[in-house]
N, C-alpha and C positions, 0 to 999 in steps of 0.2 A: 911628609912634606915638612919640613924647615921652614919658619918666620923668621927674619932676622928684621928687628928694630933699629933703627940706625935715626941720627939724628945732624941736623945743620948746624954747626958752628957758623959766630957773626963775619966768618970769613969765608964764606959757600963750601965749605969742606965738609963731606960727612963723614962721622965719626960712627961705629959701631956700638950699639948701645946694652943688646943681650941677642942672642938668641932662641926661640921656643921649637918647640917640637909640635904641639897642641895649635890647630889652627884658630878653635873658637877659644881657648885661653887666651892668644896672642892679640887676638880681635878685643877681649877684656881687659887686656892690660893695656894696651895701647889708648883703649879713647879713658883708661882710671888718669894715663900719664899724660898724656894731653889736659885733661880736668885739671890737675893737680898742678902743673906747672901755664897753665892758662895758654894754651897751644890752641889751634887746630891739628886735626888728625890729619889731615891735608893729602899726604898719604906719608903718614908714619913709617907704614910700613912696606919692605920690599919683598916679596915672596919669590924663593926659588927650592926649582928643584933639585937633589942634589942625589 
């Protein structure tokens, strides 16, 4: 399975931010980037199958 991180520009666009491979890495990075830039995780992330 594939995580892709994508995020909201202040124009409702989402912009692709990385991709992971690792589902419980991608769960770690996600709420480290949300901390780190004062986010909610809201839903950070989009999960597909590919």
């Amino acid at each position: 399975m594939k995580v892709m991180f994508e995020w909201e520009d202040q124009f409702s666009h989402w912009k692709r931010f990385t991709l992971m491979n690792h589902q419980p890495s991608a769960v770690r990075s996600a709420k480290r980037r949300a901390t780190s830039t004062d986010k909610s995780i809201g839903w950070l992330m989009n999960q597909e199958d590919y």
